[in-house]
N, C-alpha and C positions, 0 to 999 in steps of 0.2 A: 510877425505873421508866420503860421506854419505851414511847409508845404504838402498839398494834397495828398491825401492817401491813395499809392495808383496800384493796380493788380501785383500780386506780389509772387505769380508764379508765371510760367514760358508756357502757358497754354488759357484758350481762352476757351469756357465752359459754356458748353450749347444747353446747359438748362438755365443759364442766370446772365446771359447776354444778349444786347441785340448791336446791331448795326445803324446807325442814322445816317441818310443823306441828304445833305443842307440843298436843295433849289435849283438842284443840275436842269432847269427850264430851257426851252428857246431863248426867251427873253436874258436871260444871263448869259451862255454858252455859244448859241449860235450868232454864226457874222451877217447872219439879215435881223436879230433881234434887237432890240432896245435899245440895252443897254451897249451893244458896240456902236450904235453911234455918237457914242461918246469915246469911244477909243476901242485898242482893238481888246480881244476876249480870248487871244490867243492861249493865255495862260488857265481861262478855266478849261479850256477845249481838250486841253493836254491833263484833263485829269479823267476826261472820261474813263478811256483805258483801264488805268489802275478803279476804278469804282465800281468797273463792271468783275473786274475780276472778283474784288472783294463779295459783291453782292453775288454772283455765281457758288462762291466761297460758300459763304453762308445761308445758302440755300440747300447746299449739300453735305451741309452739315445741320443741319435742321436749325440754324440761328436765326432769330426772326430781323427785318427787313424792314425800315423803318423810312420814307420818302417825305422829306417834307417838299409842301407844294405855296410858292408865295404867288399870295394874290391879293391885288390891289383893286380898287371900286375907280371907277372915273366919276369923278365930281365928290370923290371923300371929301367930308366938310373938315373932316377929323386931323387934317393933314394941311397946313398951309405951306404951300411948297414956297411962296413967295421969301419965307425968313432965309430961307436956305442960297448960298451963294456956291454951287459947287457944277461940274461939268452935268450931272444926273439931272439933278435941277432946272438943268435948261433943257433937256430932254421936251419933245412935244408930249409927249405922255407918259405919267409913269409904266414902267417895265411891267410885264404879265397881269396885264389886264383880266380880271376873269371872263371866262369862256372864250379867251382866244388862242392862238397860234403859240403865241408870244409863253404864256403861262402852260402850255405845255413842257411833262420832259422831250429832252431831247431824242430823236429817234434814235441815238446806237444805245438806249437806256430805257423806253418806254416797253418794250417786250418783255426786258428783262422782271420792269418792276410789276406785271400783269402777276395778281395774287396775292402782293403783298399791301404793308397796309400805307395809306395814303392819309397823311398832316395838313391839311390844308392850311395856312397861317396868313396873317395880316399884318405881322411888325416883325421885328430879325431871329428872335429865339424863335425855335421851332416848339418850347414848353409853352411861352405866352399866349394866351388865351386859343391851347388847343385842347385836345384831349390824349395828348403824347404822353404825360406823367401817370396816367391810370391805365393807359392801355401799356407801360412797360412796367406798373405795379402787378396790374392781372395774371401777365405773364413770368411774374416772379423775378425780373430782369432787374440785374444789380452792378453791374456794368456794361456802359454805352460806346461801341467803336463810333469814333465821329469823323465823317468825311464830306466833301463839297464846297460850295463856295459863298459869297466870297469870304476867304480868312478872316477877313479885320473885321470883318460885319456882321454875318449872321450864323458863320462858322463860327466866331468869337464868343455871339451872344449865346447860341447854344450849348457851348461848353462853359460857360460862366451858369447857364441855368442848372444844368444838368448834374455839376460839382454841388450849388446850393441846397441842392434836393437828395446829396448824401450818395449819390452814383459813382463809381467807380468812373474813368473815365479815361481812354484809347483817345489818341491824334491821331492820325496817318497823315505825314507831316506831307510826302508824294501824292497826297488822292484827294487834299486841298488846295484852293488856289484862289490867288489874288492878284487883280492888276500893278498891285505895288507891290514888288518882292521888298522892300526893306518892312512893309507891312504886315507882310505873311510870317517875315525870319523874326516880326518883333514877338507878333499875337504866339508862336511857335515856343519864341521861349518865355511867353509869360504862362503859360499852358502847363507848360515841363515844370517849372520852378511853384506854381500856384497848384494848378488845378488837377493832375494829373500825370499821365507818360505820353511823349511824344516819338513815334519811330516811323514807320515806312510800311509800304504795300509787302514786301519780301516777309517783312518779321511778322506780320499781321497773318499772313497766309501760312506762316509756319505755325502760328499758334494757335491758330484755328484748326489745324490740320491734328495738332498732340491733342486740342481739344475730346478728337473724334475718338480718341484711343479710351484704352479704360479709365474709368473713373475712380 
């Protein structure tokens, strides 16, 4: 197997890139949602910061902004949660329910995302059955910064999609996050070695920044 083709220069180009953020919801991030009563959510919480920055980033550099938003139906037939043996699973309800609380982003991130464009999805890649793959063809966009959560899951699936479909493709290994760090350090290096480059908020903003410079 060979490893992904990842950007090959120290700047990122604001005509052929975008930024994606995996599900920074209520229901994932905050500690009245969902999904921490299953444990805590400490560790997506601690990624808002660096996401916001990033997306501020590239808003001022005219990079476009990409939110996926996960939403679950109550009573999906499509879903028998019953096979499933895991802490989520015994959840009363699945996480971000649509049109509630829960499936909102998080308010230090809802302001921000006002304008930009909004994924609405129903299973972990944010490309499966959205309209993310045409709306970053229209825009010419050729590589994808990818941040959010959770790493293992829908962090994971969208960078496995997003590589299939010939994308260049950015980690920001700090502006994702998982409740299982040995989860997050595996999905990180199977990323680097597969799919792409893995680095940090610091290096992302710096290449963002030469991007702005001439062309």
């Amino acid at each position: 197997m060979s490893q992904a083709q990842a950007p090959q220069t120290e700047r990122i180009d604001p005509r052929s890139s975008a930024l994606i953020v995996v599900d920074m919801q209520n229901g994932f991030c905050h500690p009245d949602g969902t999904v921490a009563q299953a444990g805590p959510v400490d560790a997506h919480r601690a990624v808002i910061a660096p996401v916001a920055r990033l997306a501020q980033a590239c808003h001022e550099a005219g990079i476009p902004v990409f939110w996926s938003l996960q939403e679950h139906f109550e009573g999906d037939v499509s879903i028998d949660r019953s096979r499933l043996d895991n802490p989520q699973a015994r959840l009363p309800q699945p996480p971000c329910l649509r049109g509630t609380w829960d499936a909102e982003l998080v308010d230090e991130l809802r302001d921000l995302a006002h304008g930009d464009v909004h994924i609405v999805k129903h299973r972990a890649s944010a490309f499966y059955g959205t309209g993310l793959e045409v709306e970053l063809r229209m825009r010419g966009v050729r590589t994808v910064v990818v941040t959010g959560v959770s790493t293992s899951y829908c962090v994971d699936a969208t960078i496995r999609d997003a590589y299939a479909r010939d994308l260049g493709v950015i980690v920001v290994e700090d502006a994702c996050a998982s409740p299982w760090p040995d989860l997050h350090a595996a999905t990180m290096k199977n990323a680097a070695i597969f799919h792409g480059t893995v680095t940090n908020t610091a290096h992302v903003l710096g290449m963002i920044a030469a991007g702005k410079g001439p062309q």
